[in-house]
N, C-alpha and C positions, 0 to 999 in steps of 0.2 A: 423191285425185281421180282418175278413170278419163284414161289416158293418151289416150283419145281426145277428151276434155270438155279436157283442157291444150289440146293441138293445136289443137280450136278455139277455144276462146279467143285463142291468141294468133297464131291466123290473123284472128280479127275485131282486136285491135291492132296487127296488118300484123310481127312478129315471129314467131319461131321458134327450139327449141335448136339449137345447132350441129348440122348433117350432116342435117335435119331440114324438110320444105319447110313453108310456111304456106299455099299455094295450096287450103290445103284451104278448103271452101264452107259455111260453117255453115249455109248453107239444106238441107244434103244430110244433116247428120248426124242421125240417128235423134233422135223426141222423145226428152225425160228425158237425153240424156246429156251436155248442155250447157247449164246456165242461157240464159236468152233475155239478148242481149244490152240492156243499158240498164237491169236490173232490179236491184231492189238481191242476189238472188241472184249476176248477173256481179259485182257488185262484191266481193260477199263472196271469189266465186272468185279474183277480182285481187288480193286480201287472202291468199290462201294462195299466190297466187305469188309474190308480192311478200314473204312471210315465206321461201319457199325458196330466192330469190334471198340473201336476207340471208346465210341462214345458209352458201350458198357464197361469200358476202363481197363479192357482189356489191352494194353498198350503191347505188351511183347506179341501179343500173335496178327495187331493192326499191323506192325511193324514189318514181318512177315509176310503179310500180303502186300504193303505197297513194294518191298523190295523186290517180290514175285514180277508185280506187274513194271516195274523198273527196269527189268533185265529184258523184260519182252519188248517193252518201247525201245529201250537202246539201240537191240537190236535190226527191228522192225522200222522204224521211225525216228532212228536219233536228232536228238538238238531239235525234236518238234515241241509244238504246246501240249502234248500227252504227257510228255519226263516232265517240263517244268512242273505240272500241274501233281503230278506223283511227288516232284520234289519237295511240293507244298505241303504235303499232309507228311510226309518222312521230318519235314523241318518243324510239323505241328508235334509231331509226337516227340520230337529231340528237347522241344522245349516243354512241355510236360514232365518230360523226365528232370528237366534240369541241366541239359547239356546245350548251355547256348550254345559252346563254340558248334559243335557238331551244326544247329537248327540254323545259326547263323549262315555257315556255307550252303547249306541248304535252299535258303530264301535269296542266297545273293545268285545260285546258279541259274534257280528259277527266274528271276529277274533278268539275268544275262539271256537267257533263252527267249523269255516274253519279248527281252526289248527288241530283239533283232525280227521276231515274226509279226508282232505287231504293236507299235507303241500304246495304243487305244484300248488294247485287250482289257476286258474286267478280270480277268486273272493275273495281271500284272497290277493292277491295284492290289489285289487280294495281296499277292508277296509283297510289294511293299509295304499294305499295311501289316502283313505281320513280321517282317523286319523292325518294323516300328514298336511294333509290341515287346519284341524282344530288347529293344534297344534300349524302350523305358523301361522294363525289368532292370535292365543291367543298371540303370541311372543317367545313362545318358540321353535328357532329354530333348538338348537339340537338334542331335540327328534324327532321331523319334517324330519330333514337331515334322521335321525336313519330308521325310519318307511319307509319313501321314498323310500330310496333305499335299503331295505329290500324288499321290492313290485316290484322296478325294475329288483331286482333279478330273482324273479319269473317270470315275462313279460320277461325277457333276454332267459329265461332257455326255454319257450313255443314258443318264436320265436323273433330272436334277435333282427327285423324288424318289427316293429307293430305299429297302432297307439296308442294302448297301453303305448307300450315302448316310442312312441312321447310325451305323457299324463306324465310320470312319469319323463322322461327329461326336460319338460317346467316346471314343477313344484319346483324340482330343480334349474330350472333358477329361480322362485322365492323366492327361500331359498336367492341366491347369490345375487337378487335384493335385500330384506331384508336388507341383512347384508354389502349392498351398494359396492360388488361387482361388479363389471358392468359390468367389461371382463368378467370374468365367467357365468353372468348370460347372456350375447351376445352367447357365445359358446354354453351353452346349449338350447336358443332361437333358433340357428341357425340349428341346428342337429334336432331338434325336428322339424322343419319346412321342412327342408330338406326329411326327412320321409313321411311327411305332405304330400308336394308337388310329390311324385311319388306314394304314395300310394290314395290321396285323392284329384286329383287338383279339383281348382275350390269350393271347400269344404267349410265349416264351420271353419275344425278346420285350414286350412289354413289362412283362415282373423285373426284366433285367434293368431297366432304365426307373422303374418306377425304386428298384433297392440301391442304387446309383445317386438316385436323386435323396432317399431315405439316409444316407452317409454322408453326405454333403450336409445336408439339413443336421445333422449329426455336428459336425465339425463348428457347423456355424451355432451351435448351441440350442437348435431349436429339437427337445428332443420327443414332446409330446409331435410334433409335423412329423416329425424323421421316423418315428414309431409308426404311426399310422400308412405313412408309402411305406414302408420296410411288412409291418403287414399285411398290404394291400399286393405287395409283391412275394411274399411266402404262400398266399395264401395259393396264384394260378400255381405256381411252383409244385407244390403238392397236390394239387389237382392232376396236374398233367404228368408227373414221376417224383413220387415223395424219395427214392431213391437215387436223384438223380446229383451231380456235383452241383448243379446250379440251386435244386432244393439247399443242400449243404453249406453251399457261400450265403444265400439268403439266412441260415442258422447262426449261420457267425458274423454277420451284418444284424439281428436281431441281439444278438448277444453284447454287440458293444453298444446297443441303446439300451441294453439295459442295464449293464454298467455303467452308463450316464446318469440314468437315474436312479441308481441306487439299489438294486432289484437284484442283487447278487443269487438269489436262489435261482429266477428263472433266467440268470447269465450262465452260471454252470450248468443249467439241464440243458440248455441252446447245444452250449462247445463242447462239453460231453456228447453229446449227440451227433455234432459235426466230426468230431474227433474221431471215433469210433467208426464210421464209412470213410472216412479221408485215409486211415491207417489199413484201410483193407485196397482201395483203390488207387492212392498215391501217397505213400509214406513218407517221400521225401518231399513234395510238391512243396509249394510257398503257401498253397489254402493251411495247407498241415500245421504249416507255421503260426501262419494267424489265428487258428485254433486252441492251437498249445498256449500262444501268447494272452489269446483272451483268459483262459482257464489260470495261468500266469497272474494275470492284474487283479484273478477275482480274488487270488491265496493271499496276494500281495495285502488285497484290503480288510481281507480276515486277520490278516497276523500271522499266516502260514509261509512262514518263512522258509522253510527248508523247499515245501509242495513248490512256493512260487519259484525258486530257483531252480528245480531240479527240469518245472517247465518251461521256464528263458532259456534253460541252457539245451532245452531239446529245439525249440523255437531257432534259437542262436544258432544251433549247428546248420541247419539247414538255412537258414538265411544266408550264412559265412560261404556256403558253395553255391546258392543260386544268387544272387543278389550282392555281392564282396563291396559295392561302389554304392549301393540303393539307399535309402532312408529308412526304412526298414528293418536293418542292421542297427544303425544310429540310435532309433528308438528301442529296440529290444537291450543293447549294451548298456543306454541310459536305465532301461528298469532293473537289470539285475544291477545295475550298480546302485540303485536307489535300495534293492534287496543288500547288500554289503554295507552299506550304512546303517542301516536298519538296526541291523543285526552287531555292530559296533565295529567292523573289520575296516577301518579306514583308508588302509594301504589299496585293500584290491577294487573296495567302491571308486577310489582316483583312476585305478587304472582303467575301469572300465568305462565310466562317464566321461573319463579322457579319449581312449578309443572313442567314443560315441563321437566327436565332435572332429578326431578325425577322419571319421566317414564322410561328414557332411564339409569339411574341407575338399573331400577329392568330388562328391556330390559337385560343387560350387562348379567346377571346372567345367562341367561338362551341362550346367546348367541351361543355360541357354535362354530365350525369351525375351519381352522387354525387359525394358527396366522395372517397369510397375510389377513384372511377374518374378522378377528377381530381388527384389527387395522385398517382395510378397514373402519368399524363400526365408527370408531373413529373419520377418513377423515369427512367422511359423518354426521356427527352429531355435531361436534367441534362450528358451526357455534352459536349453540341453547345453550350451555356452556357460549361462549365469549356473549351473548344477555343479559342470569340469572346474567352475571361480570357483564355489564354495568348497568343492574338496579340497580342494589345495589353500584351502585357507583353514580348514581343519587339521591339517597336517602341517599348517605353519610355513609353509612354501610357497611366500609374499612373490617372488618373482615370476613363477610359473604362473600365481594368481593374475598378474599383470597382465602377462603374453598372453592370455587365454582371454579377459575383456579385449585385448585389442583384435584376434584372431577373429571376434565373433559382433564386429562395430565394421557398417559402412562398407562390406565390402564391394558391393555393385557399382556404391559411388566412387568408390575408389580407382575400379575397373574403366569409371565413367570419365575421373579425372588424368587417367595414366593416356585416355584417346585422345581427350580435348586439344592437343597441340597437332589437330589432323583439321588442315585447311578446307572446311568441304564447301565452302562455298567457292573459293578461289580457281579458274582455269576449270570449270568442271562441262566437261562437253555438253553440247546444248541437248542431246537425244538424255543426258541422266537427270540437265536440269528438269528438263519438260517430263519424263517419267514422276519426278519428283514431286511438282505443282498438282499434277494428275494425282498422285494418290493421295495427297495432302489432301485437296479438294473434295475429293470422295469421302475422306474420313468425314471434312465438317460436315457435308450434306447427309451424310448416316445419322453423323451425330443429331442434326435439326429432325429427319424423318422421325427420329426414336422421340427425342422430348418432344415431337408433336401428336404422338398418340395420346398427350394426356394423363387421366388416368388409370388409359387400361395399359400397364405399365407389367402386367403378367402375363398376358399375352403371346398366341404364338408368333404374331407379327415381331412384338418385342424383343422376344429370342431370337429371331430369324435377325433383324438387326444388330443386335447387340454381339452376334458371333461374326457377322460382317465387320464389326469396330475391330473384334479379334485378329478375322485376316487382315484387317487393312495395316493394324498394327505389324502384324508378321512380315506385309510387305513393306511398312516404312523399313521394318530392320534390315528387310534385302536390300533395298534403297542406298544406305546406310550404309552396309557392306560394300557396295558396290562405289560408293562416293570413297569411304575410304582406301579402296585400289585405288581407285583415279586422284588422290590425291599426290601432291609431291611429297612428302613425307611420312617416314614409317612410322606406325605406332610407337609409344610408348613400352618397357619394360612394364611388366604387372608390378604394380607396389605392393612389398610386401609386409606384414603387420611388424612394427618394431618395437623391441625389448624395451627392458626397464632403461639401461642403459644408454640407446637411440633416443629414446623420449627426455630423460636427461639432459640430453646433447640439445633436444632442439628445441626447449625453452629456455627462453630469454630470461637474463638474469633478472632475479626481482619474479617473479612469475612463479604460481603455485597452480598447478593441474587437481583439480577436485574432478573424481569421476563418480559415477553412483554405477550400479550391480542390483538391478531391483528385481529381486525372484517370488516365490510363488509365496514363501510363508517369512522369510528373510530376506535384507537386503544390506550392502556392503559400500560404504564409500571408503574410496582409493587416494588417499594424499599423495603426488608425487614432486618433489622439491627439485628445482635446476640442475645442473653439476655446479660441481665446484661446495653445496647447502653439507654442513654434518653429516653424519650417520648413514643410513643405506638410501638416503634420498626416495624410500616410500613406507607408508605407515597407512596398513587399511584396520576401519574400524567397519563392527557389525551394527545391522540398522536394525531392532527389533520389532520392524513391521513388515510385512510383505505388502505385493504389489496392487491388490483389488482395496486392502486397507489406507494404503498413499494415495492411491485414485479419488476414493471418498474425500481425503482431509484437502486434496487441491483443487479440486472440484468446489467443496464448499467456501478456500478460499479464497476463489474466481470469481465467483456467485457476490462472495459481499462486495469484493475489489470491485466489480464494475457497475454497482448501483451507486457508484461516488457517494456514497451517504460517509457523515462521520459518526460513524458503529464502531463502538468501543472492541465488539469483537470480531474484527479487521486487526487490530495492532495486538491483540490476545494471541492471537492465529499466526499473526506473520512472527512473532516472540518465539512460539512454540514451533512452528515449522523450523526456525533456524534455529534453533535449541536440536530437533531431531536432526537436521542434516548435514547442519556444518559445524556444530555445537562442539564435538569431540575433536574436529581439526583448527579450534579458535587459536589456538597458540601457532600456527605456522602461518593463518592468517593475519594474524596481527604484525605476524614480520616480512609479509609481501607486499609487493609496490603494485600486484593487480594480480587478480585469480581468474585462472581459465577452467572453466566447467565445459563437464562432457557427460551430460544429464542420460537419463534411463528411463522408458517405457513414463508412464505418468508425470517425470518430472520436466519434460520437454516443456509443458505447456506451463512450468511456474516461473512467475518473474522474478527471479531472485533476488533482482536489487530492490525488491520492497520487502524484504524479508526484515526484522527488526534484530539488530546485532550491540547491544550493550546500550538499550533508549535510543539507538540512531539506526535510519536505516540504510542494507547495508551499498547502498550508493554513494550515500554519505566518508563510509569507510576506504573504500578502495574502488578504482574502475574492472569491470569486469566482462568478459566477452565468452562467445560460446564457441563448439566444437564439438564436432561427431564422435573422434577418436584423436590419442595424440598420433597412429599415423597422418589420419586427413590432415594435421596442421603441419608433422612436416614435412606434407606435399606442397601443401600453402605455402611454408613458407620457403622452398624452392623457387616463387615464382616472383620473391618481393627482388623489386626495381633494387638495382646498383646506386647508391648516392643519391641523390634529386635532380633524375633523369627529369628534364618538362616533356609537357607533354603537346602536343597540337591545341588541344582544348582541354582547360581545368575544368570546365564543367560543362554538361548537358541537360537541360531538364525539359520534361516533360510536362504540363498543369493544365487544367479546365478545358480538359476532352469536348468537342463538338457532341452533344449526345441528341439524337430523334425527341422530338416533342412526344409522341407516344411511341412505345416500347412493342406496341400492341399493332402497329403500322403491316400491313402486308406487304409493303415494298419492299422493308426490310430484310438484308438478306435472312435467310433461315434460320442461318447457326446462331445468331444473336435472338432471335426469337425464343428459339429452342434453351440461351444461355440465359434468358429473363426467368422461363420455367422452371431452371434448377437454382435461382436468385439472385440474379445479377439483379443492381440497384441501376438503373440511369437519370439517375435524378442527376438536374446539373450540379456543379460541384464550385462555384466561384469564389469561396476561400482559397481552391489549390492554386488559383492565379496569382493570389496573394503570396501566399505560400512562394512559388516559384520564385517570382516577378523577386521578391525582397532578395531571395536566394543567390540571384542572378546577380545584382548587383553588386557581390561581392568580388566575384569572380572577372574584371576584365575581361571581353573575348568570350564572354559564355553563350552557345548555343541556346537558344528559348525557343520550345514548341508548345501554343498556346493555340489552341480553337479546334480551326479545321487544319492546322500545320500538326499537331499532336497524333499524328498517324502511324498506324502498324508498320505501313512499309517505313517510314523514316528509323522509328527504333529496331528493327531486323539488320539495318546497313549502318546503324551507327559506329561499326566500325573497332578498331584498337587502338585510337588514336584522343581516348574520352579518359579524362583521370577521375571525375566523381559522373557518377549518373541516377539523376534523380526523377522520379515518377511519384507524381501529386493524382490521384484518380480514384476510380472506381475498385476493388479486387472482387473474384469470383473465386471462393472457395468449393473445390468440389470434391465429396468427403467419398466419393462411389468410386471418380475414375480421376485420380490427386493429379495427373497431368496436364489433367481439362482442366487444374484450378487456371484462371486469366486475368489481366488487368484491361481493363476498359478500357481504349484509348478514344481516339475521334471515330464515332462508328457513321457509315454515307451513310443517308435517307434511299441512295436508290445506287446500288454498287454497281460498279460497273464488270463486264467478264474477267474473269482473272486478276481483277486486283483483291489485294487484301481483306476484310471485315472487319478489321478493326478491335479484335480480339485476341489479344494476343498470351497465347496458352501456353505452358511451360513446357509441353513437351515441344511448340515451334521454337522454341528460346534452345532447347536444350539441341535442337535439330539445327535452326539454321540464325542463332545468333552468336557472334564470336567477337568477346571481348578481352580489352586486355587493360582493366578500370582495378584502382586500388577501392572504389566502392562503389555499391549499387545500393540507391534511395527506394524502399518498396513503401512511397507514405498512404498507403491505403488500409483496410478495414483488413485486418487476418494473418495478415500476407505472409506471416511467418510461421500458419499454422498448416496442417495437413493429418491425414491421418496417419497411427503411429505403424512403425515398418517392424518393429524388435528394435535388432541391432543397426537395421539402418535408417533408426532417426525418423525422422517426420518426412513426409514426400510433397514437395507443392515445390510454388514461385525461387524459395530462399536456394534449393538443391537448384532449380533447370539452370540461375544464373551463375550460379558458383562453377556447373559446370559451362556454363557457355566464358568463363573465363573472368570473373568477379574473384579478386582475394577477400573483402570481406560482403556482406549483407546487410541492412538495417532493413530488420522489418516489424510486423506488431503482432501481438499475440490476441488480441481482441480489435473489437468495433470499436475505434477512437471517434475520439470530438475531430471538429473542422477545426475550429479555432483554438484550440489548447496547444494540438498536433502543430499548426501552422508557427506557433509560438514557440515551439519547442524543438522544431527544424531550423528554422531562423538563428534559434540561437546555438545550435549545435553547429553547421555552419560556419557562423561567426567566429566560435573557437577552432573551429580543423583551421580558418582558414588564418587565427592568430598563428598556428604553428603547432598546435596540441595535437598529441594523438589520437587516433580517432576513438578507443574509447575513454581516452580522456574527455574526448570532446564530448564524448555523449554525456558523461558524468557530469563535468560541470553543468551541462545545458539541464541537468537530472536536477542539480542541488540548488538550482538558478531561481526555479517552479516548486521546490520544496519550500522555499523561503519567501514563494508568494504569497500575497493575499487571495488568488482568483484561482491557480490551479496547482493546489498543496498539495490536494489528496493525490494518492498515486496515481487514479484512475488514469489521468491525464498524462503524466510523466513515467510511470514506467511499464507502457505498453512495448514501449521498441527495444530490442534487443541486438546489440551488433553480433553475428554468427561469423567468422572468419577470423584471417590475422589483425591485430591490433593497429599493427604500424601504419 
């Protein structure tokens, strides 16, 4: 706007800049260079003042002018796109201040306005995205995800390429930040940058995505990367306004890499220096917050106890009125409570690490995403869970201690197993089915496009894909939504975590629950005895090692276990492991008829019946079976059969998949080409025929799918009607996207339209298979491994069938032999099918191969672990 057209203007509103007179005469200035006052043009003008006021943080007199030009649209133009668009910047400045509810009416009127004049409008993006903004403030990130990319829709449909659409993509990436995604929120940091940088170099909004991308990098540990974009992004920053709030976020995104690496002096000159314009500009803002909190964690690591709390609790306040539901909260109550420890105050460090945890309880609720981003949630937060255990275990407050591992164990699968009695393949209209096959199909052909870039895997293409895996995800879960209306039956109640008490009730006599609590520098295993055992039926002991120190020791004794050598220091390791872990609960062990473990961060991946327990090991001693939490088991065991219901079919099995002569074939559909490059093996497999074929025989009436019968479509419809189900094949463990891990089945040489590929991924299991089997056989390479989630356990094949309706699992934690495995199925088997239970049966099939000549060592016998109920 022409500096003479300012002038008057806010000579007709009796103000003026600093050093600057208003006596000027708008009746004197030339036509054209100053809207006529009263017209909705002056208002618009009062609209671009009121935006430049903002942006020098002038917030009360931005305010000011849009209310100005507010009253003139009303009345001139009401319910047009001029008020919405006022309503926008009134609902920008509300939430700066910190008064959602206000910013929120704000944005929802604007939207009511847009939508009626035109749904396509890019100003009704713009209010939904910053609905959305406000919404992930608040912590509600599913309505947030919903709004967002609602808004991106529109920004896509006006031009696919915009910084618009850049704006709506990094925002995104902060949904996936949220919800401690990381890859995700990289891919869409990356794409939005990427836009950035050919539409806008040099820019603003460049430094902004490049310090986005530098925090990310941050989180995922990389902190010499994350320093380098973090400086690469301060540096346009203060080219373009070293005084500006974005110079200022980049100060205190600077400052937490440097409390990564140690560099505390130039962490407090950063947030000192953020701190001090944030208190002139926005005192109460949530930058202010993250400020305070940085200069907070630097006292904390000096030993400035009283400094770092007098800073959490200034951080604390203002988080408590902008953010009440946020993560944010959660973490700033876990550090002063870490500050209350500290300092020996034990009562008020509980309370406050207890609040922390439940923030990110009411956090959960409104979580939102897949499952992969929900259990993400879980990874990322488990830490502030196992903190709330050890207070209350310093205060001697064994049962709270309890409620608190279970509060913070499994909750998404829990959420996953409350749906599962929701029919969605049954009766479901053919416009949802065919919706359905459609975006399935899209995902695998994303998926094939992306692993056939190769190596250029960094790539803008790459991002551009890998955020397409994102929507497509977002629309399975509308999919999803919409199957479950159309279903005949209502959800499930939410399960809710159960006391000491309930967990009591719902093991089986004879049955001891060992749980672990593995934290940062400590770790805690939980003994809980049946009802009916002595004393208060739980007794936790401290483990004195933390969690990156138990990584190492299973780690190294995975490494000796599966060079099948006999190395003396294998039974050193497996001695001393169970000396540390279950050493102190040998005495309640010795008087159970089977022990149910519900392992922790590292210990997922250890076999514990090769652990050595008094010269024997301990398979030898008792059978034993796994578990996420004693909720998850007793939802499980809700679902065990009445009596010895029969079934249609005792068995199903699957074995020596049809696989392509080469892997490398172009005919092949894509996604298996694409599933070779992240390593699938398809080498054929003619022991599983063995395997099978012996298996079958036991069974009467057993279904056999062997060759080209061993197909995707047949195990998707196998129905509820199968009491064992077993799968001899290939597995694909995928440690980037755990849902894409797959079992190989019969893959065509030349597929035809719409059928299957032969690939069957846990997230289709978990989408469109529904079982109702007392077990499922995973006899393949891993199949029970995935990467770790925190509190909810490992993600792959073992969760998608448990929820597709499996009570228990048998799968393996490493690359097994053909022939060992085939040996050691057969005769597990053979006992379920003498009448044992089933982890009896695995045990004896365990101690059958301990006593052999050919496959003693464990390598071969204790890779498979049963995860579910026993019976």
């Amino acid at each position: 706007m022409p500096q003479l057209a300012v002038l008057c203007i806010l000579a007709c509103l009796g103000a003026a800049p600093a050093g600057q007179t208003a006596s000027l005469d708008p009746k004197t200035v030339p036509s054209g260079v100053a809207p006529a006052p009263g017209s909705l043009d002056f208002a618009a003008s009062l609209n671009e003042l009121g935006i430049a006021a903002a942006r020098r943080g002038e917030l009360a007199q931005a305010e000011e002018l849009f209310l100005q030009a507010l009253a003139l649209q009303r009345q001139l133009a009401p319910t047009g796109r001029e008020e919405a668009m006022t309503r926008i910047y009134l609902g920008n400045i509300a939430h700066q201040r910190g008064d959602l509810v206000a910013a929120e009416e704000s944005f929802r009127r604007a939207i009511g306005l847009l939508e009626r004049v035109n749904p396509d409008d890019a100003e009704l993006a713009r209010a939904l995205s910053r609905l959305g903004v406000l919404e992930r403030d608040r912590g509600d990130l599913d309505l947030a995800e919903a709004h967002i990319r609602q808004g991106l829709a529109i920004r896509q449909k006006i031009k696919p390429e915009s910084l618009d659409v850049s704006g709506s993509l990094q925002n995104l990436g902060f949904i996936a930040q949220a919800r401690g995604d990381w890859e995700a929120a990289e891919e869409y940091f990356r794409l939005a940058l990427a836009i950035r940088q050919k539409l806008a170099p040099g820019s603003g909004f460049v430094a902004e995505s490049l310090g986005n991308l530098g925090m990310i990098l941050w989180h995922q540990g990389d902190l010499a990367k994350a320093d380098e974009f973090l400086r690469g992004s301060l540096a346009i920053h203060e080219q373009r306004d070293p005084a500006s709030r974005n110079t200022t976020s980049a100060w205190i995104q600077r400052g937490k890499i440097a409390v990564g690496r140690e560099d505390l002096a130039l962490a407090e000159e950063l947030f000192t220096r953020a701190l001090a314009g944030l208190d002139k500009s926005s005192p109460g803002g949530l930058e202010t917050a993250d400020a305070a909190e940085g200069l907070g964690v630097v006292s904390l690591q000096r030993g400035d106890l009283r400094r770092a709390e007098e800073l959490f609790r200034r951080a604390l306040a203002i988080s408590e009125a902008r953010e009440p539901d946020g993560e944010g909260l959660g973490i700033l109550l876990n550090e002063l409570g870490r500050v209350h420890r500290q300092a020996g105050r034990l009562a008020m460090a509980t309370e406050s690490l207890c609040r922390a945890i439940d923030v990110l309880d009411r956090q959960r609720r409104n979580l939102g995403g897949t499952m992969e981003q929900r259990a993400t949630f879980g990874r990322k937060t488990a830490e502030l869970y196992r903190d709330c255990l050890a207070a209350h275990v310093d205060e001697g407050r064994l049962d709270e201690a309890f409620q608190t591992l279970e509060r913070g164990r499994a909750r998404s699968f829990l959420d996953l197993l409350a749906e599962r009695g929701l029919d969605r393949t049954d009766d479901l209209p053919p416009d949802l089915a065919r919706e359905r096959r459609q975006v399935d199909g899209e995902y695998d052909h994303v998926q094939a496009a992306l692993a056939g870039l190769g190596q250029n895997v960094a790539g803008d293409e790459a991002n551009r894909l890998r955020v397409r895996l994102q929507e497509l995800r977002f629309q399975q879960k509308e999919v999803a939504a919409k199957v479950r209306r159309a279903a005949p039956r209502a959800a499930l109640a939410d399960p809710q975590p159960v006391d000491l008490t309930a967990a009591r009730q719902t093991l089986d006599p004879g049955t001891v629950l060992a749980a672990w609590s593995v934290g940062r520098d400590r770790s805690f295993l939980l003994v809980v005895q049946p009802q009916g055992a002595a004393g208060s039926g739980l007794e936790i002991y401290p483990i004195p090692v933390g969690e990156l120190a138990l990584r190492q020791r299973i780690g190294a004794f995975r490494d000796l276990l599966q060079r099948a050598d006999p190395d003396p220091a294998l039974a050193d390791q497996a001695r001393a492991l169970y000396d540390l872990l279950l050493r102190p609960a040998d005495a309640r062990i010795a008087g159970a008829s089977r022990l149910l473990l519900s392992p922790d961060g590292p210990l997922h991946a250890l076999p514990f019946a090769a652990l050595i327990r008094n010269g024997r090991f301990l398979a030898e001693h008792l059978p034993t079976h796994t578990v996420l939490s004693a909720t998850v088991y007793a939802e499980l065991r809700k679902n065990r059969r009445a009596g010895s219901a029969a079934f249609p079919v005792e068995l199903a099995a699957f074995g020596d998949p049809s696989y392509p002569p080469s892997a490398t074939d172009p005919a092949l559909a894509p996604e298996i080409r694409a599933a070779t490059g992240r390593g699938l093996d398809l080498t054929p497999v003619p022991a599983t025929r063995t395997e099978v074929s012996g298996i079958a025989s036991l069974f009467p009436g057993a279904r056999l799918f062997l060759g080209t019968e061993a197909t995707e479509e047949t195990a998707t419809s196998i129905g509820k009607g199968v009491r064992y189900l077993h799968f001899a094949c290939h597995g694909l463990l995928d440690a980037r996207s755990p849902l894409r891990s797959a079992l190989a089945l019969a893959i065509p040489s030349r597929p035809d339209e719409g059928r299957d590929n032969g690939l069957l991924q846990a997230w289709e299991i978990i989408d469109r298979v529904r079982l109702d089997a007392d077990l499922v056989t995973l006899s393949a390479c891993n199949s029970a491994m995935g990467p770790e989630m925190g509190g909810e356990g490992l993600l792959g094949l073992t969760r998608a069938f448990q929820v597709a309706g499996a009570r228990s699992v048998l799968a393996s934690l490493w690359s097994v032999a053909d022939v060992s495995t085939t040996d050691l199925m057969q005769r597990f088997y053979r006992h379920l099918r003498s009448g044992l239970a089933k982890d009896e049966a695995l045990r004896a099939a365990q101690i059958e191969l301990i006593h052999s000549s050919r496959f003693s060592h464990p390598f071969h016998w204790a890779a498979f672990e049963l995860t579910g109920d026993w019976r």
